[in-house]
LUMBAKOL-144178 format. One record per residue (C-alpha): x, y, z; residue in one letter; residue number from 1. Coordinates in Angstrom, 1 decimal. Each point is the difference from the previous one (the first is absolute). Layout:
<pt><u>X</u><v>Y</v><w>Z</w><code>a</code><pos>NUM</pos></pt>
...
***
This chain:
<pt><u>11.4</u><v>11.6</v><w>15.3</w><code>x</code><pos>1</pos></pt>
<pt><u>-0.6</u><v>-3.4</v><w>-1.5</w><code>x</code><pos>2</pos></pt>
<pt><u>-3.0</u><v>-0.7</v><w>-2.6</w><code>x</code><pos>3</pos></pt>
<pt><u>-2.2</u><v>-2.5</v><w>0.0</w><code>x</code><pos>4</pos></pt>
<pt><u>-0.6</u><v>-2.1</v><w>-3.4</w><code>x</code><pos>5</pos></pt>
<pt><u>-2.5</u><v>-2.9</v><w>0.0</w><code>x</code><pos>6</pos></pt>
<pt><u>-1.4</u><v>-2.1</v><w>-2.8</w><code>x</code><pos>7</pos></pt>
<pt><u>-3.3</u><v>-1.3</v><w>-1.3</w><code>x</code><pos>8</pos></pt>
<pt><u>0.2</u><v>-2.2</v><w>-2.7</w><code>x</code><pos>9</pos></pt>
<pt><u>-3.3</u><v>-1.3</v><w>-1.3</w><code>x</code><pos>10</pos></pt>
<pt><u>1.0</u><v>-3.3</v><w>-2.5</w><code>x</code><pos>11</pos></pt>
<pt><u>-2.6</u><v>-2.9</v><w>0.8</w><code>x</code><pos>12</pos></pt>
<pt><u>3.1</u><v>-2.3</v><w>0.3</w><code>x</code><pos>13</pos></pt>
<pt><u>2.0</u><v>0.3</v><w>3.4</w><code>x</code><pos>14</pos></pt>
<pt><u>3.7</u><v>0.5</v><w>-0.1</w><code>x</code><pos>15</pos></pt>
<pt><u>-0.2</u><v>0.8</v><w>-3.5</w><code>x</code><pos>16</pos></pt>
<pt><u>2.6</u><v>1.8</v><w>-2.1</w><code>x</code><pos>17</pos></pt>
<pt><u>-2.1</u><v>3.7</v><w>0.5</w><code>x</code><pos>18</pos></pt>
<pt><u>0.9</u><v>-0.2</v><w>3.2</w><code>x</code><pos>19</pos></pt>
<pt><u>3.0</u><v>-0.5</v><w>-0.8</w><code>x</code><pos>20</pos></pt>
<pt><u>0.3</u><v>3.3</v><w>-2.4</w><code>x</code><pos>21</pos></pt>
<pt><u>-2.2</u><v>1.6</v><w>2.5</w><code>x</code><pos>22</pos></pt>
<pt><u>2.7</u><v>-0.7</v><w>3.0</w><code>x</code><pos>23</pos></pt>
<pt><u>3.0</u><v>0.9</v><w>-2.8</w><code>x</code><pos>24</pos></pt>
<pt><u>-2.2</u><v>3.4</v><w>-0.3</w><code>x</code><pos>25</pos></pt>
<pt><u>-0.2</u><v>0.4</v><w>3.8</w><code>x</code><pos>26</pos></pt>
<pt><u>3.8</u><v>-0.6</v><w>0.2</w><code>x</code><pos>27</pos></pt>
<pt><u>0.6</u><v>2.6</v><w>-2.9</w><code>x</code><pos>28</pos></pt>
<pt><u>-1.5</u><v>2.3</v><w>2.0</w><code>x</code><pos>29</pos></pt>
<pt><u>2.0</u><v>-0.7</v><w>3.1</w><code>x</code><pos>30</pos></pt>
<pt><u>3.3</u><v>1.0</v><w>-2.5</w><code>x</code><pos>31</pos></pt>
<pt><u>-1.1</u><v>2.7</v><w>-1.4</w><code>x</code><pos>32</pos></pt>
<pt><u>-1.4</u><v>1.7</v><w>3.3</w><code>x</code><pos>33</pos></pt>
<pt><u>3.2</u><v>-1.0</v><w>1.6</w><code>x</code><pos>34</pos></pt>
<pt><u>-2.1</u><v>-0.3</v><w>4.0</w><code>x</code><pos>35</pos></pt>
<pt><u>-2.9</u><v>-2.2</v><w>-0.6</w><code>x</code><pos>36</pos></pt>
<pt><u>-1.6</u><v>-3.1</v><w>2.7</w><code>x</code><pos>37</pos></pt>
<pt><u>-1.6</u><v>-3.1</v><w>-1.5</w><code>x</code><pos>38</pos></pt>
<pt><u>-3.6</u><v>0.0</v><w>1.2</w><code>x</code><pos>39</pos></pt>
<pt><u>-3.2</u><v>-2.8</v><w>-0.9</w><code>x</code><pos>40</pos></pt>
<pt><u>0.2</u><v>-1.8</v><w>-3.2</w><code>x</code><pos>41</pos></pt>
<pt><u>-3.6</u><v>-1.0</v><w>-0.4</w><code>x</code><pos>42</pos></pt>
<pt><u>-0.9</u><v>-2.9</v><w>-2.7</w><code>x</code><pos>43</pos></pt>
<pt><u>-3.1</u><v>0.1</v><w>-0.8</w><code>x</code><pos>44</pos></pt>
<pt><u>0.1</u><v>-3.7</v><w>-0.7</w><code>x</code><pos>45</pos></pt>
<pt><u>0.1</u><v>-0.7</v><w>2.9</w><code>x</code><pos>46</pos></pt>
<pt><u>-2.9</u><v>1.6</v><w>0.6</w><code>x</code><pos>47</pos></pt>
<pt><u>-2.0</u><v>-1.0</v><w>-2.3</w><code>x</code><pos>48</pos></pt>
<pt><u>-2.1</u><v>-2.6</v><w>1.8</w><code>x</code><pos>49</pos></pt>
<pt><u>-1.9</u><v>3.6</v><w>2.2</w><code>x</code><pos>50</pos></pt>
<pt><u>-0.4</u><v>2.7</v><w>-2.9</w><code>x</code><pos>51</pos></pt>
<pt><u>-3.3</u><v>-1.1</v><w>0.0</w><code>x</code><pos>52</pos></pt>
<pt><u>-0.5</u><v>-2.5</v><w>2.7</w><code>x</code><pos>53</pos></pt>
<pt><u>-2.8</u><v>2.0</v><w>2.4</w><code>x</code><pos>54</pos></pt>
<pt><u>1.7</u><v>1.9</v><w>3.3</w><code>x</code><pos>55</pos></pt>
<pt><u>3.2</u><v>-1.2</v><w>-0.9</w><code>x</code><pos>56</pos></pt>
<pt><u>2.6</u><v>2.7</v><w>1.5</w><code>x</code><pos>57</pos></pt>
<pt><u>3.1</u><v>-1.3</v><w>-1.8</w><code>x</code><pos>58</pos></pt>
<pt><u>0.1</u><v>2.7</v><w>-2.5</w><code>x</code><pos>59</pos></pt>
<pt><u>-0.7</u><v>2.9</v><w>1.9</w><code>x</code><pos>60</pos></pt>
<pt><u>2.6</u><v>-0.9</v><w>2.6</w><code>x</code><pos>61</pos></pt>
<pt><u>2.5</u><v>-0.5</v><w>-3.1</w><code>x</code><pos>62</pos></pt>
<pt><u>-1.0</u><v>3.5</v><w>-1.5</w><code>x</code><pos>63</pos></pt>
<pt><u>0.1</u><v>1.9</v><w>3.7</w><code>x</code><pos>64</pos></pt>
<pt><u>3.6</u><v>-1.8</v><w>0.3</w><code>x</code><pos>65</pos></pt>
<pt><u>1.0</u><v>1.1</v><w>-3.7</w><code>x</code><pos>66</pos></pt>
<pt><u>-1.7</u><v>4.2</v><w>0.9</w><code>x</code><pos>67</pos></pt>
<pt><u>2.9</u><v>0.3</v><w>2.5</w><code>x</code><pos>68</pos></pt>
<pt><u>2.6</u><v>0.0</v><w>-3.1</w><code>x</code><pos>69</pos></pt>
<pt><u>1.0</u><v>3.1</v><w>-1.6</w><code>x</code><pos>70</pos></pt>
<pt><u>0.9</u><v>-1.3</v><w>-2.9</w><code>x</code><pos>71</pos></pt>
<pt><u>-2.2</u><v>-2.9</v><w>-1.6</w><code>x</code><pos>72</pos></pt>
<pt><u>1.0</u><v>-2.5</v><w>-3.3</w><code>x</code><pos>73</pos></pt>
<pt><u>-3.4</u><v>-1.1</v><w>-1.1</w><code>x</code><pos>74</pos></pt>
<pt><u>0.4</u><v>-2.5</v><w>-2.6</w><code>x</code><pos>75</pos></pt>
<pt><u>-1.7</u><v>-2.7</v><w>-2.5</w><code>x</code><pos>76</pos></pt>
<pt><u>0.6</u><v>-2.3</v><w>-2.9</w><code>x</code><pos>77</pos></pt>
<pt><u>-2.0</u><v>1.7</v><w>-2.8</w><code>x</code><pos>78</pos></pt>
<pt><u>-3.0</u><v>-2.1</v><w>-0.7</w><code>x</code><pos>79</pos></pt>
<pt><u>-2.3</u><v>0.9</v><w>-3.1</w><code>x</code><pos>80</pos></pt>
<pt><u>1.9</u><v>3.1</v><w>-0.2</w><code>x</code><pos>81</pos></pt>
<pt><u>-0.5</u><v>1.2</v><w>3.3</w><code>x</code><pos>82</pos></pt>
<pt><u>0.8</u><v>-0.8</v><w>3.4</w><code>x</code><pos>83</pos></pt>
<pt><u>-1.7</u><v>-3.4</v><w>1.9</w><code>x</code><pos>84</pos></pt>
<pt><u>-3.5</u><v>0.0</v><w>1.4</w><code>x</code><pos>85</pos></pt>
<pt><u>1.8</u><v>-1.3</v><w>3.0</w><code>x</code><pos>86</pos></pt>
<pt><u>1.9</u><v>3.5</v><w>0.9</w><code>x</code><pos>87</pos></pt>
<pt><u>-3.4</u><v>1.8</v><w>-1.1</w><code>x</code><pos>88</pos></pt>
<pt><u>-1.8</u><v>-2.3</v><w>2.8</w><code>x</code><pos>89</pos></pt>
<pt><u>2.1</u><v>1.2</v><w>2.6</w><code>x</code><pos>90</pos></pt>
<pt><u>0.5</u><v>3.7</v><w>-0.7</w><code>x</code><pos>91</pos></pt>
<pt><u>-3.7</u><v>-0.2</v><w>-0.1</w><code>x</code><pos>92</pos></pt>
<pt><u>0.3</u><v>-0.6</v><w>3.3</w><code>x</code><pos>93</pos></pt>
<pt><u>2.0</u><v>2.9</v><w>1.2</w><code>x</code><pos>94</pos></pt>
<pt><u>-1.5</u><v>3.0</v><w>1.2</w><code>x</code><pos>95</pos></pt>
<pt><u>-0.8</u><v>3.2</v><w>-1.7</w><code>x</code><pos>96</pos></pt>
<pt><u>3.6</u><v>1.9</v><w>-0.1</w><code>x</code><pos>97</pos></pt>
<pt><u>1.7</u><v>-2.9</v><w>1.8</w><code>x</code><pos>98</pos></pt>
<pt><u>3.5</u><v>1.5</v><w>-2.0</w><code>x</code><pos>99</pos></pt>
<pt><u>-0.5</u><v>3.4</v><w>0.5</w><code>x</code><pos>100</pos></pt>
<pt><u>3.8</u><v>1.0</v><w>0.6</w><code>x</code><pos>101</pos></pt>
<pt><u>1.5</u><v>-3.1</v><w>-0.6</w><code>x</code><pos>102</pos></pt>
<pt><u>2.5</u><v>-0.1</v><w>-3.4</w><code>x</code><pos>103</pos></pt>
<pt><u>-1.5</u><v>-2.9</v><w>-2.0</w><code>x</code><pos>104</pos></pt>
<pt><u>2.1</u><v>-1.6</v><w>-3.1</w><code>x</code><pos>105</pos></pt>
<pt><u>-2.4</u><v>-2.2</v><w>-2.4</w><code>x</code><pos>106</pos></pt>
<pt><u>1.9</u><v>-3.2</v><w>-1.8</w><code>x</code><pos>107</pos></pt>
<pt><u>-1.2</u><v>-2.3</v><w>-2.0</w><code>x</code><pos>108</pos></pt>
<pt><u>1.8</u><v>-3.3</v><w>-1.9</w><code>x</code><pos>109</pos></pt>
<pt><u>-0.7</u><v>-1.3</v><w>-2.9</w><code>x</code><pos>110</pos></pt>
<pt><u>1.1</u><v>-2.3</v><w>-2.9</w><code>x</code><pos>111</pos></pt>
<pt><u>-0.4</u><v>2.7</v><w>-2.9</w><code>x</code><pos>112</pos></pt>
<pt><u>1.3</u><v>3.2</v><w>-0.2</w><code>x</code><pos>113</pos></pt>
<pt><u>-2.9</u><v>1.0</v><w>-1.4</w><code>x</code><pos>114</pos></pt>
<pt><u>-1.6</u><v>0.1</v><w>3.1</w><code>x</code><pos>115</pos></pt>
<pt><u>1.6</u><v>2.6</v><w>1.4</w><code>x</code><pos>116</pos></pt>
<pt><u>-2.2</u><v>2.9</v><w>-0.1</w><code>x</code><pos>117</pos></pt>
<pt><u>-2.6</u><v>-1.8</v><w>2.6</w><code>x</code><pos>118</pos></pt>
<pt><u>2.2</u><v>0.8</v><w>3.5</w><code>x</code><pos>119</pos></pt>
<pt><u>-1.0</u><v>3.4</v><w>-1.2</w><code>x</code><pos>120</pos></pt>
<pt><u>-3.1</u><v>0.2</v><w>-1.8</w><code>x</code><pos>121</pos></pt>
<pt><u>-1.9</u><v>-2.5</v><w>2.8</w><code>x</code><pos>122</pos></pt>
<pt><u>2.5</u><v>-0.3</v><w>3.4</w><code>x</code><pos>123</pos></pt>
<pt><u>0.3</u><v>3.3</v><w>0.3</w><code>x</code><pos>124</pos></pt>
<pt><u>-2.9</u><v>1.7</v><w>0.2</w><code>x</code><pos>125</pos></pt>
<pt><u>-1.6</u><v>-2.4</v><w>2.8</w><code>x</code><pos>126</pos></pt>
<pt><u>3.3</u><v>0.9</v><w>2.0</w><code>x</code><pos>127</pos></pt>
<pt><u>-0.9</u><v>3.4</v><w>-0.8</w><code>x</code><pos>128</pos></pt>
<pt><u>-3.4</u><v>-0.2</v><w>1.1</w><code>x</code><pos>129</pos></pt>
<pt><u>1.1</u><v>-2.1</v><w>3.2</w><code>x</code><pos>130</pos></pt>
<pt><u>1.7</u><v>3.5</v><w>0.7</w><code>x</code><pos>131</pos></pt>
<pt><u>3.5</u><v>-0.8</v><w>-0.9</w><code>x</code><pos>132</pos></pt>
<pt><u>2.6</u><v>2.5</v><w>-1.4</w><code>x</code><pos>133</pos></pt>
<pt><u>1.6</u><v>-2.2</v><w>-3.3</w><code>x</code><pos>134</pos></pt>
<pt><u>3.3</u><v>1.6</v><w>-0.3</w><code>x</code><pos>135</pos></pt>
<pt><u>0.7</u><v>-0.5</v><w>-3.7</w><code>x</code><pos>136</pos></pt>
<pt><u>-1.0</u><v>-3.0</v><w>-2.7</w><code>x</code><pos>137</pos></pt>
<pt><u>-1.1</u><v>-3.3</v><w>1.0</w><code>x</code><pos>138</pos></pt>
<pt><u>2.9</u><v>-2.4</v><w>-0.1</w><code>x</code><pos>139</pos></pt>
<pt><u>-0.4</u><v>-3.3</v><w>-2.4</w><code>x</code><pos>140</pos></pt>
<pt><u>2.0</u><v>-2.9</v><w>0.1</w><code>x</code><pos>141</pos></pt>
<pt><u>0.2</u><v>-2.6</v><w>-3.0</w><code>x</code><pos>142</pos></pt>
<pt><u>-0.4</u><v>-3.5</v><w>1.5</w><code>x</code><pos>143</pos></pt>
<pt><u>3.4</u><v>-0.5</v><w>-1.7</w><code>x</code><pos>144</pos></pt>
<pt><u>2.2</u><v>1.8</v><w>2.5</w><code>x</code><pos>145</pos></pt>
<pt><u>-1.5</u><v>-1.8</v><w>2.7</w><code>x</code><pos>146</pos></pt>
<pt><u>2.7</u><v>-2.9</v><w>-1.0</w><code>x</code><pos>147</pos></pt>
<pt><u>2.6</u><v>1.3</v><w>1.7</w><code>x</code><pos>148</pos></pt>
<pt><u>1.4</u><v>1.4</v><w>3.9</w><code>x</code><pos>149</pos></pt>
<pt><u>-2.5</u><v>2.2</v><w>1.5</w><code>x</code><pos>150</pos></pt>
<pt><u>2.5</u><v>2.3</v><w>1.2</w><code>x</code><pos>151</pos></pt>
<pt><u>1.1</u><v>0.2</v><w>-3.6</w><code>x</code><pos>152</pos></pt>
<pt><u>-3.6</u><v>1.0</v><w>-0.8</w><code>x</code><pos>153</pos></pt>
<pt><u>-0.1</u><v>2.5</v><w>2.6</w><code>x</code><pos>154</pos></pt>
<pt><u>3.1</u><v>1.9</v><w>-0.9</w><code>x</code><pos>155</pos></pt>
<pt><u>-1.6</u><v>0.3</v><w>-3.2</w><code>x</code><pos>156</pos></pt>
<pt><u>-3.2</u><v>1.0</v><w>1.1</w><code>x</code><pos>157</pos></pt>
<pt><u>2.0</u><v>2.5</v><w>2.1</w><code>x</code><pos>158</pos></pt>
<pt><u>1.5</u><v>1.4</v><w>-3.0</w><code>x</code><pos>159</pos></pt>
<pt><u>-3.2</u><v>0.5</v><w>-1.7</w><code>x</code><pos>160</pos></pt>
<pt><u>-2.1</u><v>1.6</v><w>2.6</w><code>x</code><pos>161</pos></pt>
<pt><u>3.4</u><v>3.0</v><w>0.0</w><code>x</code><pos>162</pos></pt>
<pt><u>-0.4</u><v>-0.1</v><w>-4.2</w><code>x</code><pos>163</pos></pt>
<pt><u>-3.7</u><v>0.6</v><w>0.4</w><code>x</code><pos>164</pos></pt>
<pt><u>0.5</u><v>2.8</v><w>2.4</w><code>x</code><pos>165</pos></pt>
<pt><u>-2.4</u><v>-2.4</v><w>2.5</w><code>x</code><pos>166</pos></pt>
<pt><u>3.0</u><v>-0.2</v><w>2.6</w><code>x</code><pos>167</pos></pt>
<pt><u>0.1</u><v>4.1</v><w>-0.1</w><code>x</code><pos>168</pos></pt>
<pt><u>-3.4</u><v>0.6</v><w>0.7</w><code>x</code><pos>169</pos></pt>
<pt><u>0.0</u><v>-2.9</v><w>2.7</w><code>x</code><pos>170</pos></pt>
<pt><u>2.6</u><v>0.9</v><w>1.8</w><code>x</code><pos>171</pos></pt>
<pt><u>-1.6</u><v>4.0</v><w>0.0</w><code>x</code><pos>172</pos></pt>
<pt><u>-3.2</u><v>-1.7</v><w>0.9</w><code>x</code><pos>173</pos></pt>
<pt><u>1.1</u><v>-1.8</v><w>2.8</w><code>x</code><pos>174</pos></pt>
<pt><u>2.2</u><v>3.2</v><w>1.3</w><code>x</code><pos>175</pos></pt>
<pt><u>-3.1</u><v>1.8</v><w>0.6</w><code>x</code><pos>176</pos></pt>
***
């Protein structure tokens, strides 16, 4: 049986290189769970115009689309030492236990290793509260490997979520 991944990246600029890490994240995923189906990449850029704009459906249609996933990437540059009031905007649009079930994996980029405690200390308890199951540490990405092949970047991230012990409890997670 075949999961599901999607993506949700919330950086205010579309196309931007968190989505890139976030789809390298998505595709570490795929390798370490060996059977896995690309589902919705949503960026929230694109979006951006409706978060507030009155009746707009946009953003609930992109986080119904991104509920049928099993396994989510939900990721941001780190802004002020936390993730962007962009991504917040949206998931406060999502309903009351809208990941219940799903396997969510926080991310966030940023230019100083010194950042790198926010994916966990801020990301990951809204997933959490958003009902998500967070199978081990946030992942954070150092603008600086962005540089290179995003395949490259995945079979690293790969190797980390298996040195973490993420890619265990994933892969026991999603056998349930």
């Amino acid at each position: 049986m075949s999961i599901t991944s999607g993506v949700l990246v919330g950086n205010p600029r579309p196309a931007s290189r968190t989505l890139g890490a976030a789809v390298a994240l998505r595709d570490a995923v795929h390798l370490v769970l060996g059977d896995a189906t690309a589902g919705p990449v949503v960026d929230a850029a694109e979006l951006a115009q409706q978060v507030f704009a009155p009746d707009a459906t946009a953003v609930k249609a992109a986080l119904e689309s991104l509920a049928a996933a099993k396994v989510l990437v939900v990721a941001s540059p780190t802004y002020k030492a936390t993730y962007t009031g962009l991504l917040k905007a949206v998931l406060d649009q999502a309903p009351g236990g809208w990941l219940k079930g799903v396997v969510a994996l926080p991310l966030q980029v940023a230019a100083s290793d010194k950042h790198a405690l926010a994916v966990d200390l801020h990301l990951r308890p809204v997933l959490v509260e958003l009902g998500a199951i967070v199978p081990g540490p946030g992942v954070f990405v150092n603008e600086a490997r962005l540089a290179g092949d995003r395949d490259a970047l995945a079979k690293e991230l790969a190797e980390e979520l298996e040195s973490t012990g993420a890619a265990n409890a994933l892969r026991a997670l999603l056998a349930q």
